[in-house]
C-alpha positions as CSV (number, residue, x, y, z in Angstrom):
1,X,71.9,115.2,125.7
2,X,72.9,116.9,129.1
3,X,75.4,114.4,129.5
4,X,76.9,114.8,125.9
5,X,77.4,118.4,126.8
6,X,79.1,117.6,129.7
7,X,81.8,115.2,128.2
8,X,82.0,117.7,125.1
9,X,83.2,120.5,127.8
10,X,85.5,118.0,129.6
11,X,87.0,117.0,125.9
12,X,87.9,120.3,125.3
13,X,89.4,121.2,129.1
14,X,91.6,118.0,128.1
15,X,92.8,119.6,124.9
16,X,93.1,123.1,126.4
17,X,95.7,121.2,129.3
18,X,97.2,119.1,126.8
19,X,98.6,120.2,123.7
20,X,100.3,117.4,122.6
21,X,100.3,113.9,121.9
22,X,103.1,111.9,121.2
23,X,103.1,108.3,119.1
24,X,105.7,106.0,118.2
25,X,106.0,104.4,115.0
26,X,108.5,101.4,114.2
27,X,110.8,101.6,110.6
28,X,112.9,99.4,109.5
29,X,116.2,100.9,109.6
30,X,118.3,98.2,108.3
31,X,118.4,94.3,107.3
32,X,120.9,91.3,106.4
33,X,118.8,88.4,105.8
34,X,116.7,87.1,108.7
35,X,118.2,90.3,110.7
36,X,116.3,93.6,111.0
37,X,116.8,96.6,112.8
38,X,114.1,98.3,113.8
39,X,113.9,101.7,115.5
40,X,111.0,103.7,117.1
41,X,110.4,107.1,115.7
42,X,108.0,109.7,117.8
43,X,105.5,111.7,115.9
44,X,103.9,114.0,117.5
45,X,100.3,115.8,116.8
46,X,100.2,119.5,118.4
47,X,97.4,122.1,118.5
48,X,96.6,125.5,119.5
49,X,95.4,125.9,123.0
50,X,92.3,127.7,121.4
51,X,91.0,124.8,119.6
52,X,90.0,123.2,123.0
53,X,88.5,126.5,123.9
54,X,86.2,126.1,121.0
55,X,85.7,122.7,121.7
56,X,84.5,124.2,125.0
57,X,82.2,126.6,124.1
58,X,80.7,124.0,121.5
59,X,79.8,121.6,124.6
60,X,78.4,125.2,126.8
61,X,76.1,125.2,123.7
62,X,74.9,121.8,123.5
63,X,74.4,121.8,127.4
64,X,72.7,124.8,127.3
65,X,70.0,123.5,124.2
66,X,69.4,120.4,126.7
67,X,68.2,122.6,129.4
């Protein structure tokens, strides 16, 4: 359980550093028989830099019921 604390605390020092994640999804932008055009568009997922302060304190709390 000590080491689930741990990696819960260093989850949420990664989302306190990083706020945002970028993916690429492909669409079909336009097609002439066998022919496609295809195009990658970004989508990005952003949070506040509180939530990985929570997700911090949540791992300080399991760490500390391990003890």
């Amino acid at each position: 359980m000590k080491n689930f604390g741990i990696f819960i605390i260093l989850l949420g020092l990664g989302l306190l550093i990083f706020t945002t994640f970028t993916s690429f999804v492909k669409e079909k932008s336009a097609g002439i028989g066998k022919t496609e055009i295809v195009r990658d568009l970004p989508q990005e997922f952003d949070w506040y830099p509180l939530v990985g302060i929570g997700v911090m304190g949540v791992g300080a709390i399991v760490l500390r019921k391990s003890s």
